[in-house]
N, C-alpha and C positions, 0 to 999 in steps of 0.2 A: 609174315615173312619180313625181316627186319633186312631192308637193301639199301643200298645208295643207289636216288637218282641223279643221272646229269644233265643238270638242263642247257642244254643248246641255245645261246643268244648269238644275234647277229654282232659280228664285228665292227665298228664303226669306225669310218673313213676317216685317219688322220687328215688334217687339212694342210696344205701344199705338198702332200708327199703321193708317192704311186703316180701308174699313167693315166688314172681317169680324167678324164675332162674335167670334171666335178668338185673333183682335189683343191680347187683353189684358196688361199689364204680367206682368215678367217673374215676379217675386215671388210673384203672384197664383196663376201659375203651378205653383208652386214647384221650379223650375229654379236660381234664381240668389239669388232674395229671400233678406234677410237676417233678414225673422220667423223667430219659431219655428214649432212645427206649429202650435199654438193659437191665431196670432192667422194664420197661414193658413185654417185652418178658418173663423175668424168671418169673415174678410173676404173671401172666395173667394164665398159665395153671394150676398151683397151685390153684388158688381160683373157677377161674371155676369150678373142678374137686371136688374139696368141696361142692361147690353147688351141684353137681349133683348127690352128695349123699345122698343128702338128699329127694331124692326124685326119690324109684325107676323104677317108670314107665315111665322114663325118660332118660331111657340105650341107645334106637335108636338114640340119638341125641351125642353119646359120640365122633364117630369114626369124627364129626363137628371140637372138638376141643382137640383132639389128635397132631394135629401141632400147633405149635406158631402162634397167631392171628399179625397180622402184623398193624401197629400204622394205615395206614391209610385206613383199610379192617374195624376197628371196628366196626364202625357204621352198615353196610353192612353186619356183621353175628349175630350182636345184634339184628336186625330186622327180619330177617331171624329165625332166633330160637325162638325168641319171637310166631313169626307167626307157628310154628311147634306144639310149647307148647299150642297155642290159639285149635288150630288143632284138639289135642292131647283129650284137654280137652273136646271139644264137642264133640267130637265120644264117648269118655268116659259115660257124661249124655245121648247120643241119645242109644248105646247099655242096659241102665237101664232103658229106658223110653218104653212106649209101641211101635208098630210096628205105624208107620207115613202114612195115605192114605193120597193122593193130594185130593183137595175138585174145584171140577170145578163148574162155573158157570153155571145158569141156566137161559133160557129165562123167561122172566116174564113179562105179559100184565100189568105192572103199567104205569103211564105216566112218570116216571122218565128219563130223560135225551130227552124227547121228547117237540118239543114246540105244544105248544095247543092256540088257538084264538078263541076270541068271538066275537061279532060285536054289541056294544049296540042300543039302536033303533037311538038314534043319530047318530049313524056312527062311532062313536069312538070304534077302535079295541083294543082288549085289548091281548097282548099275553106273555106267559110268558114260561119258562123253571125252569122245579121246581127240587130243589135237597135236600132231604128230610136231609142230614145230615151235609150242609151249617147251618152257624151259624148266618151268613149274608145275607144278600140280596141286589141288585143294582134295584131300580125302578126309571124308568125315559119316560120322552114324548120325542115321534119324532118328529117333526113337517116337513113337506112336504114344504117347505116355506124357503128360505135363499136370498142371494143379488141375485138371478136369478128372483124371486117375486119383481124385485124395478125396476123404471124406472131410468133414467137418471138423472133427479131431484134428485132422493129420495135414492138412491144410499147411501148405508151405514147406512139405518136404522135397518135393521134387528141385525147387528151387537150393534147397539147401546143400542137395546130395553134389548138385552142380558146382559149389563151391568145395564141397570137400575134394572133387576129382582128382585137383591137382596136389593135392597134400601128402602122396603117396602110395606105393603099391605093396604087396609081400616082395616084390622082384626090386624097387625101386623106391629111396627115400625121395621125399620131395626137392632136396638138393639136385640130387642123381636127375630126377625127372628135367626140372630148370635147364642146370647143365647140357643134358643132352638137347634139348629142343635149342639152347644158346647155340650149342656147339655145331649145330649141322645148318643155322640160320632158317633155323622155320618160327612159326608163330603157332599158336595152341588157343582155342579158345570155347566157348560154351555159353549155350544160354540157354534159357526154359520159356515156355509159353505155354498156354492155356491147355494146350494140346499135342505140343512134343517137346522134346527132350534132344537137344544139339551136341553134339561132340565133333571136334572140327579140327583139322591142321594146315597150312600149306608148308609146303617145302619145297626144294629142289627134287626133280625127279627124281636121280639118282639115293637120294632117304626116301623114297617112297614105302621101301617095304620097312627100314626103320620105325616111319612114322603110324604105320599103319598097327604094327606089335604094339607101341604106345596106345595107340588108343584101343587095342586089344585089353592090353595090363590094364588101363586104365578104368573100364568098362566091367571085367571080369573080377582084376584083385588088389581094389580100394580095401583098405584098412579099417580108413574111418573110425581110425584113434579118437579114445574123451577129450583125450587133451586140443586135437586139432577141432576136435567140434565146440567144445568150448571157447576156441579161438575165435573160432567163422560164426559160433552165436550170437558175440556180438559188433563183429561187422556186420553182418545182416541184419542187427537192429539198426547199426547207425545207416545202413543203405537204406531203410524203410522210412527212417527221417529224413531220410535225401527225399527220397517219394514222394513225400509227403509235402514237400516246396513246390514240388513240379505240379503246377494246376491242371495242365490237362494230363498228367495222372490221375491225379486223384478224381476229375470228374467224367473220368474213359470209368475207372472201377468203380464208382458209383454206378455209373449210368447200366454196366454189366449187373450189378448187385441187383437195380431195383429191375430191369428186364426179363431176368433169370433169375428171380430172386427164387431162396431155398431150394439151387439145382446149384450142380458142378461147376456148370459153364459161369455163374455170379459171382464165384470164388475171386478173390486175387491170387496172384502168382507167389507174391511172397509172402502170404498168410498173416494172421492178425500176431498183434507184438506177444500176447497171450503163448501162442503156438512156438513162436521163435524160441521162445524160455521155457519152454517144455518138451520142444524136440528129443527125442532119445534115438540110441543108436539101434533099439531093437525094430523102431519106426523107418530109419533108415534102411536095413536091413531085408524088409519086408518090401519096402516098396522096390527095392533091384528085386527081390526074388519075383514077384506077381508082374512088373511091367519090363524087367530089362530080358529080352525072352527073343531068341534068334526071329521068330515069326513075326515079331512087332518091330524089326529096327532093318534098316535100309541102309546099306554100305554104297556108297556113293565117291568115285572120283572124277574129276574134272581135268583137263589138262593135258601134260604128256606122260600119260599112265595107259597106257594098250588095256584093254578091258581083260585080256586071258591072264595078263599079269597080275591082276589086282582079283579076279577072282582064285585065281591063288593063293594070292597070299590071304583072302577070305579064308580056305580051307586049313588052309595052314594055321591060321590067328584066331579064327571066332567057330571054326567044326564043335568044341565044346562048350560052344551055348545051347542053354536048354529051349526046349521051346515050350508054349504055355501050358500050367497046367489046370487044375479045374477051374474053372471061373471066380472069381471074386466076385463079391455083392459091390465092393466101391467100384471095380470094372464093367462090370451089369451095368451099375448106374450112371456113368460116365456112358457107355454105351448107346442111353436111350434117350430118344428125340429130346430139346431143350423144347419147353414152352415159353413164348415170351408173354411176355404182362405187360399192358397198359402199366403205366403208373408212372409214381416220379421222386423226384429224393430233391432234398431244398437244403441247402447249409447254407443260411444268412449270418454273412461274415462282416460287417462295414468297416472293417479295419482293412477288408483286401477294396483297393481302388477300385477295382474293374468287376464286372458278371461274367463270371465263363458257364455260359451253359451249351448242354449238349442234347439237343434232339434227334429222335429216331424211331424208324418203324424197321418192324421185319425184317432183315435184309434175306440174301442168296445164301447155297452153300456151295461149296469147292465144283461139287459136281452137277449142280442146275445150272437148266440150258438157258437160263435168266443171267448168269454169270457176268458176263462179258458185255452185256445191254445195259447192265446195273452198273459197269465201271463208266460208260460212255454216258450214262444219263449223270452220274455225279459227276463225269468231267461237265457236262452242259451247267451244271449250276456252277461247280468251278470254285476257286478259293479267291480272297482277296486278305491284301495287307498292307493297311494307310501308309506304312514305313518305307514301300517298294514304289519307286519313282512312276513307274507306268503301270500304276493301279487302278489310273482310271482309264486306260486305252487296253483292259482286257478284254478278251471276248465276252463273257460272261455277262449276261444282263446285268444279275442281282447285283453284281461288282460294279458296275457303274450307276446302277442305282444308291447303293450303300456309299458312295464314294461321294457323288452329287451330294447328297444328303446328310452327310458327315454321321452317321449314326451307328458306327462300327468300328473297332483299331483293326482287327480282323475276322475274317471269318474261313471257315475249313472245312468244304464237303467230303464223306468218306462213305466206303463201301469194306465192312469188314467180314470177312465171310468165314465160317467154321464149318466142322465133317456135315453136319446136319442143317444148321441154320447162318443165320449173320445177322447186321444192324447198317442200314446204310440211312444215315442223316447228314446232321451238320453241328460245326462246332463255332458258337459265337462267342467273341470278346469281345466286350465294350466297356466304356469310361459316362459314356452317355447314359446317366442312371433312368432320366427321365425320357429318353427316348427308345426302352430297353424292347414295351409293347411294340413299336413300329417296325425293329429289326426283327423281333419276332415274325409277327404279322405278315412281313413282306420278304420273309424265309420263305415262310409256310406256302405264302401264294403264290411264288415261283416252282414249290415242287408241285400244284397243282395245275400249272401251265402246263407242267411236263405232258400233261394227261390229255391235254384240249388243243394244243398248239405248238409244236417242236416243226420248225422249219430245217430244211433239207441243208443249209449252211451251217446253222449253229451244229448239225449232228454232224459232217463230212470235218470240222474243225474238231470237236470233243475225239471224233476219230481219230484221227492224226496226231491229236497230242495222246490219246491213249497207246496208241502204238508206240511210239519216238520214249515215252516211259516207260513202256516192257521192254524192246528190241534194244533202247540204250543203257535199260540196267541189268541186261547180262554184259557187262564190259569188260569180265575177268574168270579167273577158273572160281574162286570163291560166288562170285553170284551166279554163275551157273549151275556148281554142285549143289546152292541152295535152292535154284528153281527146283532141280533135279530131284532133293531130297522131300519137298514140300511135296510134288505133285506126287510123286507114288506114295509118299504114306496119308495124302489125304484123297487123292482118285485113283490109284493103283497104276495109272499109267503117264508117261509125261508126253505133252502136247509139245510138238515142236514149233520155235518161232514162226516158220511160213504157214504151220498150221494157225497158229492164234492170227497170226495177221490175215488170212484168209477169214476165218470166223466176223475177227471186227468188221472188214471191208463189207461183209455181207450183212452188216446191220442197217435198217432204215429208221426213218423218222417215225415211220410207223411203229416199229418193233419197241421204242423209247415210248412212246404213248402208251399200246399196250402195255408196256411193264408197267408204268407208271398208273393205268386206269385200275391193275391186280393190287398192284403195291404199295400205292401211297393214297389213293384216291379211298376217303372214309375208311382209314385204319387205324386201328389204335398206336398211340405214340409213347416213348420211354422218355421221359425228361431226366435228365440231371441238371440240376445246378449248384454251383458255389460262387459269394462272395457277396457283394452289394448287388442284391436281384430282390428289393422291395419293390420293383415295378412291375414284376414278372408275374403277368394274370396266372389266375389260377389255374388247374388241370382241366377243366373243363370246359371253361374258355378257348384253350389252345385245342383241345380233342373239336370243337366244333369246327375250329378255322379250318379243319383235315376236308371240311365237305360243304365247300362256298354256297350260297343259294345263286345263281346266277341268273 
C-alpha cells in the first residue's frame, strides 16, 4: 500500500523567545556566543537569575544556579532544568484536575484478535483475524503448491506462473490491472517457495471486496499470452543471474540439492537456465489445473475485514474453483516423506575472497513437537557479524569465541523447517583461509555442548529473544495474514501468539539437550560450500567431529 508517512519531530526551542526559563540567548548559553569563558561566567548568573523571577513557582530550582554554569556543563543543566520545569508544570495541572483511576482492561467474548475459519463446500478455507480499528487490510491466497509440485522437467514453473499473474486477465488487460490497484492505493504482490504459492494485496478497507475479485481474476483467468511469457522468460533469466551473485543463495540451493538430492524438496525455485527456455504455455497450464484447486489454497484476511464479510465475498469470488482431481504422480511425489543424505557439494572458487559454507543436520517440520525447542537451541548458538559494534558482548558463546579469535567475518545459525522434514545448521563466512578448519571445528563443538551442557541462563535468554522475534514480527496486517496463511496450509490450524509464548516459556535446558542428544549428537551432516575453502577437511573428518570422544 503505497501512503505517506508523517513523522512527528520535536519542535526546537527558539532561543530568547517564549516564557520558558530555558529560552535564554544563545551566547548566554554558551553554544554560539561570541564571549570568552569569563564574561560567560559573569553574565550567565545574572540573566538566569532574571528569569527566574519572573516566575515564582520556580524558587526549587534556584540553589541549580547559585554557582557559575561552566562553558562546557551548559548544555547538560539546560536540559536538566528544562526537564524539572516540564515536571513542575504537570503536577501543577494534575493537582487542579480531578483524582485519576487507572481503567483496566476487560475480557470480552468478541472475536477480535482471534482467527476464525470456514471451509466453503468447495474446500476453499477461508480465514481471517479481524481488527475492528485497522484502517487497512492485507487479503491474500495460499496456495499448497511451490517448485516441490514440479517434476524435473518442469522445474521452475510455479515460479514462472507467479510472474505472469500480473500480465493480465480475460476480464482485465495488464494496464487495467496496474491502474486499478494504482487507483484505489493498494499494493499487489507474490512469491513462490518450495512449498506454496503467495498471492497477496493490501488495501483500504473499503476495496476490500475490490481487491479480493482481483485476485479472484487473477487466480482463475490468467491469459498467459506467448508474447508475455516470452517477455518474463527472460527476465527470469536475468533474475537467476542476480541469484547467482547472492552467495548465500547459491550455497542455501546447494546445500538443499545435495541433502534432498533427486527429490523435490533439492529443487530450486527458479529452475535450471535449461527449464527457463523451455517453459511452454501447456506446462503452465497444467500446473493451475493439478495444483490451483479450491481444497489446496487458503483465503486469508488480516485487518479491518469482519470475517462474514470476506467469507462472502469467498463465495461470491472463488465458489467456481474446482477442487482436486485424481492425483498426479508429481503430486504423489511431492507428497512423500524427503530423505536427507549425508553428503556435501564443494565449488572451489579462489577468485571469491571469502568460504561461505553451510552446515546441517536433519532439522523439524512445521508440526513436530521438536519445533519450537529447535528455534531456542539455534538461538543459544545465535549469529555473529565482525561489522556490528557489540559483537563481542553477545550472548552467544561461539560469538565470543569467533570474535576473540578473529576467525570469522560472520556467522548464521538457522532452523528451516518444511510439511515433513527441515535442516537446522549454520552458515559460515570467512576471509581467514587458513583458519577455516578451526571455525569449523569449533561450530561443530558448540552444537555438541548443546547435548552435555546448556545452562538454565543461556536458555531463559535464547527464550526471550525467540519470543520478542515472533510476537514483534507480527507488527502489521501483512505479517499476520502471512503467519496466518503459513500455519494452516502447513499444520491446518494457526497457533495463537499467547499460545506460542506459552509453548516457549515451557521449554527447559533439559528439553534443548534432549533435542540436541536425538538430533545433532552422531548424525549425519549436509555440507555445502563455495569459494576459497581449500582448507576445508574433508567429509569425513567433519562427520566424525559430530561424536567427540570425551
Amino acid at each position: 500500500l503505497s501512503c505517506t508517512t508523517r513523522n512527528l519531530t520535536q519542535e526546537r526551542l527558539s532561543p530568547g523567545t517564549g516564557q520558558d526559563p530555558l529560552n535564554w540567548p544563545i551566547g548566554i548559553c554558551g553554544q554560539k556566543g561570541k564571549e570568552d569563558d569569563s564574561s560567560i561566567e559573569k553574565g550567565q548568573l545574572c540573566a538566569m537569575k532574571r528569569k527566574l523571577k519572573q516566575d515564582k513557582n520556580r524558587d526549587f530550582i534556584k540553589h541549580l544556579i547559585s554557582l557559575p554554569i561552566l562553558h562546557n556543563s551548559a548544555m547538560a543543566s539546560r536540559r536538566l532544568a528544562l526537564n524539572l520545569s516540564q515536571g513542575l508544570r504537570s503536577r501543577a495541572a494534575l493537582s487542579r484536575a480531578s483524582p485519576i483511576t487507572r481503567g483496566f482492561a476487560t475480557p470480552s467474548n468478541t472475536p477480535f484478535g482471534k482467527t476464525q475459519t470456514t471451509t466453503l463446500k468447495n474446500g476453499l478455507t477461508v480465514a481471517t483475524d479481524y481488527s475492528p480499528f485497522a484502517q487497512t487490510s492485507t487479503v491474500g491466497v495460499w496456495i499448497d503448491a511451490g517448485s516441490r509440485a514440479e517434476t524435473d522437467e518442469t522445474n521452475g514453473t510455479a515460479h514462472f506462473l507467479e510472474h505472469l499473474a500480473f500480465k493480465g486477465t480475460t476480464n482485465r488487460t495488464q494496464q487495467q490491472l496496474e491502474l486499478e490497484i494504482e487507483n484505489m492505493g493498494g499494493h499487489l504482490n507474490a512469491y513462490t517457495s518450495r512449498e506454496n504459492t503467495v498471492y497477496f494485496a493490501k488495501a483500504f478497507n473499503s476495496d476490500v471486496p475490490q481487491t479480493v475479485d482481483i485476485l479472484a481474476d487473477i487466480l482463475q483467468n490468467s491469459k498467459l499470452e506467448e508474447s508475455a511469457i516470452e517477455r518474463e522468460r527472460d527476465v527470469i533469466l536475468r533474475e537467476s543471474e542476480e541469484v547467482e551473485k547472492q552467495m548465500e543463495e547459491v550455497v542455501f540451493d546447494h546445500l538443499h540439492a545435495t541433502a534432498f538430492q533427486h527429490q523435490p524438496l533439492g529443487r530450486t525455485i527458479l529452475g535450471p537456465r535449461e527449464n527457463i527456455r523451455d517453459i511452454t504455455r501447456t506446462e503452465l497450464t497444467n500446473y493451475i489445473k493439478n495444483n490451483y484447486t479450491a481444497d489446496r489454497m487458503v483465503l486469508v484476511g488480516a485487518g479491518g475485514i469482519p470475517h462474514e464479510k470476506l467469507v462472502e465475498l469467498a463465495e461470491k469470488n472463488f465458489s467456481g474453483l474446482p477442487t482436486s482431481g485424481p492425483q498426479t504422480s508429481a503430486y504423489l511425489l511431492s507428497k512423500q516423506k524427503a530423505d536427507f543424505i549425508g553428503s556435501d557439494v564443494r565449488v572451489r572458487d579462489d577468485n571469491i575472497p571469502t568460504a561461505n559454507i553451510a552446515i546441517a543436520v536433519e532439522g523439524v517440520s512445521w508440526n513436530d513437537d521438536d519445533y519450537y525447542t529447535a528455534l531456542v537451541a539455534q538461538a543459544i548458538v545465535g549469529n555473529y557479524d565482525k561489522a556490528i559494534g557489540n559483537a563481542a558482548h553477545q550472548g552467544s558463546k561461539l560469538s565470543g569465541f569467533v570474535h576473540k579469535h578473529d576467525i570469522a567475518n560472520s556467522f548464521m545459525s538457522f532452523s528451516t523447517s518444511y510439511s515433513d522434514t527441515g535442516l537446522w545448521g549454520i552458515y559460515l563466512v570467512t576471509d581467514k583461509h587458513d583458519r577455516i578448519d578451526d571455525l569449523v571445528y569449533f561450530a561443530q563443538r558448540e552444537w555438541m555442548r548443546l547435548a552435555r551442557n546448556v545452562s538454565e541462563a543461556e536458555t531463559e535468554r535464547a527464550k526471550a529473544q525467540l519470543k520478542a522475534s515472533i510476537l514483534l514480527s507480527l507488527d502489521g496486517t501483512t505479517a499476520i495474514a502471512e503467519d496466518i496463511g503459513r500455519q494452516l496450509v502447513t499444520t491446518g490450524r494457526r497457533a495463537s501468539p499467547a499460545e506460542i509464548e506459552r509453548t516457549i516459556d515451557a521449554i527447559t535446558e533439559k528439553d534443548v539437550m534432549d533435542f540436541a542428544s536425538r538430533k545433532l549428537w552422531d548424525q549425519d551432516i549436509a555440507i555445502s560450500a563455495v569459494g576459497s575453502i581449500e582448507g576445508l577437511f574433508d567429509y569425513s573428518r567433519l562427520r566424525a567431529t559430530m561424536k567427540p570422544k570425551y
